[in-house]
HTML snippet that shows the backbone in 3Dmol.js (N, CA, C, O; Angstrom):
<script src="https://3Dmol.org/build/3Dmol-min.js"></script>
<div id="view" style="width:600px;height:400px;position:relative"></div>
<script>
const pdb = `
ATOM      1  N   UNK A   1      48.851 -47.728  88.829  1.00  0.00           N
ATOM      2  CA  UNK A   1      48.675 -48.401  87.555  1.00  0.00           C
ATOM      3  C   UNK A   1      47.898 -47.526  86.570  1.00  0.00           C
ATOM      4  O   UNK A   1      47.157 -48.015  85.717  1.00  0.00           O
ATOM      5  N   UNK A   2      48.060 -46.448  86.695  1.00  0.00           N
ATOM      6  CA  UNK A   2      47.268 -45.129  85.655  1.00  0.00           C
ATOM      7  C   UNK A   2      47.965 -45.003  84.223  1.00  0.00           C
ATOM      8  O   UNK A   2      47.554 -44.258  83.333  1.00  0.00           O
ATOM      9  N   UNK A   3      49.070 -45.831  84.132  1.00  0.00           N
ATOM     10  CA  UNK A   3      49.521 -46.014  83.070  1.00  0.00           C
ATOM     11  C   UNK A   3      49.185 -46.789  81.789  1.00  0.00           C
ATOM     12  O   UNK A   3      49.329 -46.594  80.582  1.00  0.00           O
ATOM     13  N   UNK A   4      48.565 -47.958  82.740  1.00  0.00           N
ATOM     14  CA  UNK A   4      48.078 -49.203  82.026  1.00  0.00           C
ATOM     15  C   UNK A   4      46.607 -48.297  80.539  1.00  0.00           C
ATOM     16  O   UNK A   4      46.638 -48.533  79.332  1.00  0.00           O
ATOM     17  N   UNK A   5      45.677 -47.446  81.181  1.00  0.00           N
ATOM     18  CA  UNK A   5      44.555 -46.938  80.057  1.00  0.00           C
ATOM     19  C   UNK A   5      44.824 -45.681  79.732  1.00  0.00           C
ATOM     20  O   UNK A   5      43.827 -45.082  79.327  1.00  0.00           O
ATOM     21  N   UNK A   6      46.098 -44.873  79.768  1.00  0.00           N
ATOM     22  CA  UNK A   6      46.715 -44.033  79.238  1.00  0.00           C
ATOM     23  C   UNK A   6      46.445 -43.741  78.100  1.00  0.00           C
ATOM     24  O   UNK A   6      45.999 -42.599  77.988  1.00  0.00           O
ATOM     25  N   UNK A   7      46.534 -44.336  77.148  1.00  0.00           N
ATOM     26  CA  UNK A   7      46.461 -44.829  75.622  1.00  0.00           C
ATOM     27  C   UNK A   7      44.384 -44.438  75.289  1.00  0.00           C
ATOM     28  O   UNK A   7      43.841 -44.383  74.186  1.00  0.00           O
ATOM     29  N   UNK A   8      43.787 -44.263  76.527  1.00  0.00           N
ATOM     30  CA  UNK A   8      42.693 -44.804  75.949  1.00  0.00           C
ATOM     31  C   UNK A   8      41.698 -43.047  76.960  1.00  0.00           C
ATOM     32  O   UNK A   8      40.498 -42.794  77.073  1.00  0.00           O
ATOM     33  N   UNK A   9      42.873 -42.322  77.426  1.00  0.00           N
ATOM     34  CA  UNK A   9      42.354 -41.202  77.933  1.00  0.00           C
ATOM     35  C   UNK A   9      42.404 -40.001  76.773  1.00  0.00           C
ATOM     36  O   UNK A   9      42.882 -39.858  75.648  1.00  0.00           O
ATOM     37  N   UNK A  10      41.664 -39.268  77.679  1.00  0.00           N
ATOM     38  CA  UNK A  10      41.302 -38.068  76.625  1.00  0.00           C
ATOM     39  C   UNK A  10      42.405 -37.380  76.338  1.00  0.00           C
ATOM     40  O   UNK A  10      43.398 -37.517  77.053  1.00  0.00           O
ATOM     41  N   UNK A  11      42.413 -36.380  75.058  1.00  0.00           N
ATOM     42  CA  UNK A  11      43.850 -35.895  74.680  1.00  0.00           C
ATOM     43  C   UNK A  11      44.080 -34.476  75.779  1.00  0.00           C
ATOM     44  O   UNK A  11      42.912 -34.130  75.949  1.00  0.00           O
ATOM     45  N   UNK A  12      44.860 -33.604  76.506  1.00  0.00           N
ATOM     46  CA  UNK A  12      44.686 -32.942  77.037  1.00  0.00           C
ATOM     47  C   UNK A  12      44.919 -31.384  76.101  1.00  0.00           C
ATOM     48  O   UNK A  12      44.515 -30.247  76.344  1.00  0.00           O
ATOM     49  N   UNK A  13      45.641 -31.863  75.111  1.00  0.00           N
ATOM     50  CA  UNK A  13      46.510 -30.289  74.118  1.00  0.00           C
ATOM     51  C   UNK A  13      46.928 -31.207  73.385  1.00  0.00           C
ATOM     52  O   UNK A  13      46.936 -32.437  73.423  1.00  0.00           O
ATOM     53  N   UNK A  14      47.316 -30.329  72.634  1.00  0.00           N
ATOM     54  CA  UNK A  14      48.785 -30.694  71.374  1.00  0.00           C
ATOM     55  C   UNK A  14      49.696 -29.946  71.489  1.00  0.00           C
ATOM     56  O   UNK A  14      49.452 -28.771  71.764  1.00  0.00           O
ATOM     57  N   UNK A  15      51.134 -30.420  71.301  1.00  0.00           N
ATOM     58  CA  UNK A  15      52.360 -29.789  71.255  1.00  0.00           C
ATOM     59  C   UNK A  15      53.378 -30.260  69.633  1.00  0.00           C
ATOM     60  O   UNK A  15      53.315 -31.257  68.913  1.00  0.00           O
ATOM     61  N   UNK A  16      54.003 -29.356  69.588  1.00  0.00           N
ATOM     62  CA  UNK A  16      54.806 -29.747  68.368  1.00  0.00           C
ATOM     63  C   UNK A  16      56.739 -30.241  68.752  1.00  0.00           C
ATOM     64  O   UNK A  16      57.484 -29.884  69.664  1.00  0.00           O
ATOM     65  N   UNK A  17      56.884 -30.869  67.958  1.00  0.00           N
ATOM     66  CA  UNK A  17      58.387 -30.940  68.390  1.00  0.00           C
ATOM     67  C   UNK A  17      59.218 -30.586  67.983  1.00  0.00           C
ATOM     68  O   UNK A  17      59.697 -31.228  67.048  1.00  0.00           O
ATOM     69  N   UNK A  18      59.948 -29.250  68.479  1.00  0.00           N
ATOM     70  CA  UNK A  18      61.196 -28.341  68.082  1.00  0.00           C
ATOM     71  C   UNK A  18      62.260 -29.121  67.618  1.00  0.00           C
ATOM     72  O   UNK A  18      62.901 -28.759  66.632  1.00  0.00           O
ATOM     73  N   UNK A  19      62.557 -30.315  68.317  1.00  0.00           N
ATOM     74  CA  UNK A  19      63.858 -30.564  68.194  1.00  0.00           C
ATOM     75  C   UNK A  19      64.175 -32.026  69.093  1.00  0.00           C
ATOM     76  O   UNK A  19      64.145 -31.913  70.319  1.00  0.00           O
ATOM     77  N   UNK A  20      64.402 -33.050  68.646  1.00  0.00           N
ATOM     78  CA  UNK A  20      65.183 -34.319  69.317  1.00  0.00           C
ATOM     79  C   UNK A  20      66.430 -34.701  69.153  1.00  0.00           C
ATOM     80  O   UNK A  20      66.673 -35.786  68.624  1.00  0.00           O
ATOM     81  N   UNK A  21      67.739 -33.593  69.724  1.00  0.00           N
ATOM     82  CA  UNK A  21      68.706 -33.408  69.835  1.00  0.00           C
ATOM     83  C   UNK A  21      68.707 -33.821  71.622  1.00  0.00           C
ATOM     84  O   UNK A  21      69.055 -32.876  72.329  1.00  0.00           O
ATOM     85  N   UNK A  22      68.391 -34.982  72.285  1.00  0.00           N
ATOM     86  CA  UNK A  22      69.072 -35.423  73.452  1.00  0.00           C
ATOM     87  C   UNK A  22      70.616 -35.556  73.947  1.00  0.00           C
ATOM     88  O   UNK A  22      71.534 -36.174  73.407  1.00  0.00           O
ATOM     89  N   UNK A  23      70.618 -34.760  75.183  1.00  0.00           N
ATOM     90  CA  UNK A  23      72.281 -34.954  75.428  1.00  0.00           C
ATOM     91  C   UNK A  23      72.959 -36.019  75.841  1.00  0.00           C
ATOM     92  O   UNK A  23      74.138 -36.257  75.579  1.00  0.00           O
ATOM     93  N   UNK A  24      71.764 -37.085  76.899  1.00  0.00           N
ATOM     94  CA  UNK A  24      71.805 -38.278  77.686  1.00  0.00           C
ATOM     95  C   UNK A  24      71.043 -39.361  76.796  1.00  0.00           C
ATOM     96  O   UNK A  24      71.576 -40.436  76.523  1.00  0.00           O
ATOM     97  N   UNK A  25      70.046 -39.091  76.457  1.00  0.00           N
ATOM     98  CA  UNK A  25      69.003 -40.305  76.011  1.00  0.00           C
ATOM     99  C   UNK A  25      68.668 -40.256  74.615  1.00  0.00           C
ATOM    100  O   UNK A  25      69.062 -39.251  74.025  1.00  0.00           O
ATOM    101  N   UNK A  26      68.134 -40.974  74.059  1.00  0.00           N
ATOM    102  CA  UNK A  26      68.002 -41.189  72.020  1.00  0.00           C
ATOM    103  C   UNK A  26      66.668 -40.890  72.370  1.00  0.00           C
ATOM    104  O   UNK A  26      66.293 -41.690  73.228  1.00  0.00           O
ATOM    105  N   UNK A  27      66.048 -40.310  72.154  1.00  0.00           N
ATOM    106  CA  UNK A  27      65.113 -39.962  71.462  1.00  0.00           C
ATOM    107  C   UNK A  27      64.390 -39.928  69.851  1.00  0.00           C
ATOM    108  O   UNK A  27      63.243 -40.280  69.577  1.00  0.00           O
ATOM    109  N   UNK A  28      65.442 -39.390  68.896  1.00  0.00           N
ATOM    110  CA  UNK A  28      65.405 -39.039  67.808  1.00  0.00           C
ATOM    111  C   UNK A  28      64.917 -40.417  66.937  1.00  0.00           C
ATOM    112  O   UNK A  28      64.726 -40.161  65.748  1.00  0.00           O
ATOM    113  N   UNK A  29      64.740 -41.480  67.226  1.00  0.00           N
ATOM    114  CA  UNK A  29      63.397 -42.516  66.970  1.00  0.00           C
ATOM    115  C   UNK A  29      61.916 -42.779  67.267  1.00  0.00           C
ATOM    116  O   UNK A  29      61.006 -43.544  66.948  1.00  0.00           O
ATOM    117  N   UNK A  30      62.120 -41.955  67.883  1.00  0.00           N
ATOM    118  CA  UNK A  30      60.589 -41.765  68.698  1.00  0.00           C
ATOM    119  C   UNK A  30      59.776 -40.436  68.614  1.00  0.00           C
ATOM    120  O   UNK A  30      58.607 -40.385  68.996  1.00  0.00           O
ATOM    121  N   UNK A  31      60.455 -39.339  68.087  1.00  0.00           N
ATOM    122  CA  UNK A  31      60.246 -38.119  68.365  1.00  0.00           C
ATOM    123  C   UNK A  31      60.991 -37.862  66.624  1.00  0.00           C
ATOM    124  O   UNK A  31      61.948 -38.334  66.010  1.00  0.00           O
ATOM    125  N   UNK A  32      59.491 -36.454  66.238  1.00  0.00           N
ATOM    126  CA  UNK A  32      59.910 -36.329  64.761  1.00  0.00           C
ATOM    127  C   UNK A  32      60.248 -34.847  64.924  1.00  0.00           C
ATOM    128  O   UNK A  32      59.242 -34.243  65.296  1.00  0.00           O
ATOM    129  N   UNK A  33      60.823 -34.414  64.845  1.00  0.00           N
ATOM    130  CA  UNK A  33      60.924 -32.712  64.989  1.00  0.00           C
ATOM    131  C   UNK A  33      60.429 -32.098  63.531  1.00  0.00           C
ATOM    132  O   UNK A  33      60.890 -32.207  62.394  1.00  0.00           O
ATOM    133  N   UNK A  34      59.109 -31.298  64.163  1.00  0.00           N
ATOM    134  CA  UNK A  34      57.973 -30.949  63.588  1.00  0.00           C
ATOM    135  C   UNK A  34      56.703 -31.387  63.461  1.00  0.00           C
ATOM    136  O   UNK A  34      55.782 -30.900  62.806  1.00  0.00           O
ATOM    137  N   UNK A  35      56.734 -32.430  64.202  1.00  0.00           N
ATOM    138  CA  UNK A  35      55.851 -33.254  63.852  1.00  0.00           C
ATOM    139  C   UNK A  35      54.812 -32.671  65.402  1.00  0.00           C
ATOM    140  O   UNK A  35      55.221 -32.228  66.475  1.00  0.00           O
ATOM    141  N   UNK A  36      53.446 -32.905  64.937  1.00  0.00           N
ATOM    142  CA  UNK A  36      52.314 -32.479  66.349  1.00  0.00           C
ATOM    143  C   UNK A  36      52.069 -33.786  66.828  1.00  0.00           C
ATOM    144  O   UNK A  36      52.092 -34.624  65.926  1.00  0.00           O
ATOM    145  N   UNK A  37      51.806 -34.303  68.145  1.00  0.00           N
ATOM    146  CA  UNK A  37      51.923 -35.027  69.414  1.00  0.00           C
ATOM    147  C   UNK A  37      51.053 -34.900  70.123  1.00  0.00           C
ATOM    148  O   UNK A  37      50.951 -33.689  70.317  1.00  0.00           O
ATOM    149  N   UNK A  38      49.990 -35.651  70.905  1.00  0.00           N
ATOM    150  CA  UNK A  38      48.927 -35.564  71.526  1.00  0.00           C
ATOM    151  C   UNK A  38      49.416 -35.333  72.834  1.00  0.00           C
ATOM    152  O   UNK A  38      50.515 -35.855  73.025  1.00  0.00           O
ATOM    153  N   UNK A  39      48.913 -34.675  73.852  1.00  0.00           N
ATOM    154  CA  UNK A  39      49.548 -34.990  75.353  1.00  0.00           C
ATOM    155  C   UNK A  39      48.555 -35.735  75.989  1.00  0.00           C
ATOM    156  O   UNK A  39      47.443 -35.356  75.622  1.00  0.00           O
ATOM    157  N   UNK A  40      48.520 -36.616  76.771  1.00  0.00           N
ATOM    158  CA  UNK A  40      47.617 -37.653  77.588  1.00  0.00           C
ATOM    159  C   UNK A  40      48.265 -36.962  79.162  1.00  0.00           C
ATOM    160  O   UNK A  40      47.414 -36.503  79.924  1.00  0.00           O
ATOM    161  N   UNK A  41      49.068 -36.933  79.402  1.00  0.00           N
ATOM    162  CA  UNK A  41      49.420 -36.207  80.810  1.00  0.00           C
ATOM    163  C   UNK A  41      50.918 -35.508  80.867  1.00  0.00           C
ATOM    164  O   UNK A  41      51.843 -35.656  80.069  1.00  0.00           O
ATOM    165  N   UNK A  42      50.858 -34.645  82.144  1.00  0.00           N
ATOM    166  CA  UNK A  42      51.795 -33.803  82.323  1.00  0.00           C
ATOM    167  C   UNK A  42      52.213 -33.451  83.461  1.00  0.00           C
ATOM    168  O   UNK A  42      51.371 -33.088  84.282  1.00  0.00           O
ATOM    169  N   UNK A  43      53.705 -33.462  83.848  1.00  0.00           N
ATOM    170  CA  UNK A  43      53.937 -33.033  85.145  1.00  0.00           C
ATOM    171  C   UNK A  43      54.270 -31.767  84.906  1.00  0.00           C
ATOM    172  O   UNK A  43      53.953 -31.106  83.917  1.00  0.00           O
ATOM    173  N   UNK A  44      55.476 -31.137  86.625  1.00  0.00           N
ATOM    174  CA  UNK A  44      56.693 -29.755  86.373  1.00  0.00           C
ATOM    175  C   UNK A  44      57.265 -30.203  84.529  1.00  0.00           C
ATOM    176  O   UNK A  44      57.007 -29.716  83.429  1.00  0.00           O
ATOM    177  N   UNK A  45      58.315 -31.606  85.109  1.00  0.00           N
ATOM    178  CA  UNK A  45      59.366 -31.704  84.179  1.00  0.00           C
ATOM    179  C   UNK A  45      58.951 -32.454  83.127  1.00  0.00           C
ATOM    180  O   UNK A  45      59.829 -32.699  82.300  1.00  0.00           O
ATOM    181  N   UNK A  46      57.939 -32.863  82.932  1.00  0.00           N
ATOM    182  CA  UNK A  46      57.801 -34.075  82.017  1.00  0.00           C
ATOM    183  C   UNK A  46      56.333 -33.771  81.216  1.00  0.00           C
ATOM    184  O   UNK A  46      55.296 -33.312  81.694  1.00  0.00           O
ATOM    185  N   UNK A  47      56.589 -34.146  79.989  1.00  0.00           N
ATOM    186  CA  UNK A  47      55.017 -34.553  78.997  1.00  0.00           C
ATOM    187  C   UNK A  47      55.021 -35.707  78.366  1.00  0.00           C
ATOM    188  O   UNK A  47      56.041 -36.057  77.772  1.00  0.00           O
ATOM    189  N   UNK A  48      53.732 -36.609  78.383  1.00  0.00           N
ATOM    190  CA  UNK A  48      53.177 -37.680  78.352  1.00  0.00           C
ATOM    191  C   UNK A  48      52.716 -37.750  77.175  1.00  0.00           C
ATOM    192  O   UNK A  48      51.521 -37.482  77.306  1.00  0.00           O
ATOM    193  N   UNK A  49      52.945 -37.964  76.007  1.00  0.00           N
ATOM    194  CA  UNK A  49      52.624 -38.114  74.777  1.00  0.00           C
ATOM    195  C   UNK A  49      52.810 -39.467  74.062  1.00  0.00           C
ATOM    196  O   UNK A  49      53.598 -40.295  74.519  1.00  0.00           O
ATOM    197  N   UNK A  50      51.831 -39.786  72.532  1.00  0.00           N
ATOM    198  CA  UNK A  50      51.606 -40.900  72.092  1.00  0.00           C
ATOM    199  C   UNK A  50      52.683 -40.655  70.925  1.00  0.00           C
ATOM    200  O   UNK A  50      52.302 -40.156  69.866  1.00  0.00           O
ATOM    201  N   UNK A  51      53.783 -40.942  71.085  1.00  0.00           N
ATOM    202  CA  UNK A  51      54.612 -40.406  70.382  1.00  0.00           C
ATOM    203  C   UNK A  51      54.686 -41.101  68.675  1.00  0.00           C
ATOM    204  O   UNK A  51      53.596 -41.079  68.103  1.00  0.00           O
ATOM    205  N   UNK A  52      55.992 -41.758  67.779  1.00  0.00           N
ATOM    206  CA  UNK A  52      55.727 -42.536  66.834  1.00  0.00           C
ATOM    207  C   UNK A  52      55.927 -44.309  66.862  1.00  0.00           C
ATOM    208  O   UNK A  52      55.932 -44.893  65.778  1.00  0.00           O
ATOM    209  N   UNK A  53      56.072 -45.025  68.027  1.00  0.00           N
ATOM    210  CA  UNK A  53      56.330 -45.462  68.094  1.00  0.00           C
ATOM    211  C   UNK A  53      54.318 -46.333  68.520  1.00  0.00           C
ATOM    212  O   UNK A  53      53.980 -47.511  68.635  1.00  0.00           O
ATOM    213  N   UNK A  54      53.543 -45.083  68.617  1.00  0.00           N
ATOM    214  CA  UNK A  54      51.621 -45.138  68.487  1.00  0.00           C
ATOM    215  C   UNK A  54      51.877 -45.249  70.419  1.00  0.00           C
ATOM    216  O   UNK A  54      50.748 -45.309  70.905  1.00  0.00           O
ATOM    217  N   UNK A  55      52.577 -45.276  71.152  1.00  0.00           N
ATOM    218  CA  UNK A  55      52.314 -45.517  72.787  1.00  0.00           C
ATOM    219  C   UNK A  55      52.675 -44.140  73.277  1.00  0.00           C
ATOM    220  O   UNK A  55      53.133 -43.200  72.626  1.00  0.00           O
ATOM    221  N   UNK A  56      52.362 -44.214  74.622  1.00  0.00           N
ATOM    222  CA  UNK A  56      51.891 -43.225  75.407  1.00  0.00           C
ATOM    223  C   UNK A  56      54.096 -43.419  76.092  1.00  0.00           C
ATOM    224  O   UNK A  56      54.789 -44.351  76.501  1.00  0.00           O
ATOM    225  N   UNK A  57      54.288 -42.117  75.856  1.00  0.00           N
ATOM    226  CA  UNK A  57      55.803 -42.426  76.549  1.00  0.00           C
ATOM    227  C   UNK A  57      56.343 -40.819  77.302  1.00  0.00           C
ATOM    228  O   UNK A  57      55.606 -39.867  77.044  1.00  0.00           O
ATOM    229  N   UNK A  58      57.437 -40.569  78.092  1.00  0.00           N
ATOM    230  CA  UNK A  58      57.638 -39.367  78.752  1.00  0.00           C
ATOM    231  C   UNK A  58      58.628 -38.586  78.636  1.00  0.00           C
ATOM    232  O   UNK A  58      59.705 -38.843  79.174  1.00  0.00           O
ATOM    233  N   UNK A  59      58.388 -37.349  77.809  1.00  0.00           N
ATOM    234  CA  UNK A  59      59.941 -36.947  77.448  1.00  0.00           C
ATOM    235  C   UNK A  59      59.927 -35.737  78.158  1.00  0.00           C
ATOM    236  O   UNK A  59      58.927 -35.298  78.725  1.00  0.00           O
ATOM    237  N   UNK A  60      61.356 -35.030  78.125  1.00  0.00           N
ATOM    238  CA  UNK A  60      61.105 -33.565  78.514  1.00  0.00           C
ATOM    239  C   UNK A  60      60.663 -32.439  78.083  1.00  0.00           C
ATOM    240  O   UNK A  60      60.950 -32.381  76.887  1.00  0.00           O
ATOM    241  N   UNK A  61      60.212 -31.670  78.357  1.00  0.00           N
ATOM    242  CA  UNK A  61      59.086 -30.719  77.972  1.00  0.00           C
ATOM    243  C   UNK A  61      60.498 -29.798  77.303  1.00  0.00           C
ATOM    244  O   UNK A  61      60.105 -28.637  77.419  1.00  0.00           O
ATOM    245  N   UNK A  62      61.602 -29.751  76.814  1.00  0.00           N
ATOM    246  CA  UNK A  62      62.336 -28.994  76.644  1.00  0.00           C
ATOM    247  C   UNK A  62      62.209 -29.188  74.858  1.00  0.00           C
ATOM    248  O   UNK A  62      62.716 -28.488  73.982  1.00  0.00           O
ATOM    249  N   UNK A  63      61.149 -30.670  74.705  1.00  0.00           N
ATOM    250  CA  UNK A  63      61.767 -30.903  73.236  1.00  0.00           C
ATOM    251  C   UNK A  63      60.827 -30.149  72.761  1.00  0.00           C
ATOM    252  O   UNK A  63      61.146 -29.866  71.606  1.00  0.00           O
ATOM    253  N   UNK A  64      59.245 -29.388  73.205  1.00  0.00           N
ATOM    254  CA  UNK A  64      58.036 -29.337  72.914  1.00  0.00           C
ATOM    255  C   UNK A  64      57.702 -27.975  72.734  1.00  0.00           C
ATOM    256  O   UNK A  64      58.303 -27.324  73.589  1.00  0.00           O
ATOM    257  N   UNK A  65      57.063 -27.303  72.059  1.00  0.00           N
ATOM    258  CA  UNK A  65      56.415 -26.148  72.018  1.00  0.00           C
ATOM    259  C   UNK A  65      54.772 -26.231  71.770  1.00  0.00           C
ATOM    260  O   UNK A  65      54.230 -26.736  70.787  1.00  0.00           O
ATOM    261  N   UNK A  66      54.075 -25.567  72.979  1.00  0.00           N
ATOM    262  CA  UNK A  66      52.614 -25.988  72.896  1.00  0.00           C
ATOM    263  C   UNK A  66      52.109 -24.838  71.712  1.00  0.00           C
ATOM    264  O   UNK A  66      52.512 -23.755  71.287  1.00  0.00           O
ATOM    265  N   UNK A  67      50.896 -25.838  71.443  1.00  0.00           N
ATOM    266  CA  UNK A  67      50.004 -24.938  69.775  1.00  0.00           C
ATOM    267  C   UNK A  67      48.736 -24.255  70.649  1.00  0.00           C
ATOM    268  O   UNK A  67      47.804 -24.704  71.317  1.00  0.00           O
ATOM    269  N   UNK A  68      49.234 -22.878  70.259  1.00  0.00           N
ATOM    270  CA  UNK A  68      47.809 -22.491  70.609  1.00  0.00           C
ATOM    271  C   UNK A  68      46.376 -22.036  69.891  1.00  0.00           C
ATOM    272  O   UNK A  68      45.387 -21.796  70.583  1.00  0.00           O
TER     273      UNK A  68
END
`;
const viewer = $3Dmol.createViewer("view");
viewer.addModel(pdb, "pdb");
viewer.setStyle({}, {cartoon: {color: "spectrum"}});
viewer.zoomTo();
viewer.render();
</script>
């Protein structure tokens, strides 16, 4: 249940979003391409971000380029 205070953990980075061109799933409501994104957690395949929709949700790290 680590999901449930997600919303209320520390930010880990920021990433920006290249692009929400999904081949399987819509994204492109949720995800602004260009827009910077907090990460709250991260796996291999996946980043955990508070996207525009203000919640904590999991997309693929393919849409993301980290800011350094």
């Amino acid at each position: 249940m680590i999901h449930v205070n997600w919303e209320k953990n520390e930010v880990i980075k920021q990433v920006k979003c290249m692009h929400a061109n999904a081949k399987k799933y819509k994204v492109n409501n949720m995800l602004t391409e260009g827009n910077v994104y907090d990460v709250i957690n991260e796996t291999d395949e996946f980043i955990f971000v508070i996207d525009n929709s203000k919640r904590v949700a999991g997309y693929y790290k393919e849409y993301f380029e980290e800011i350094v």
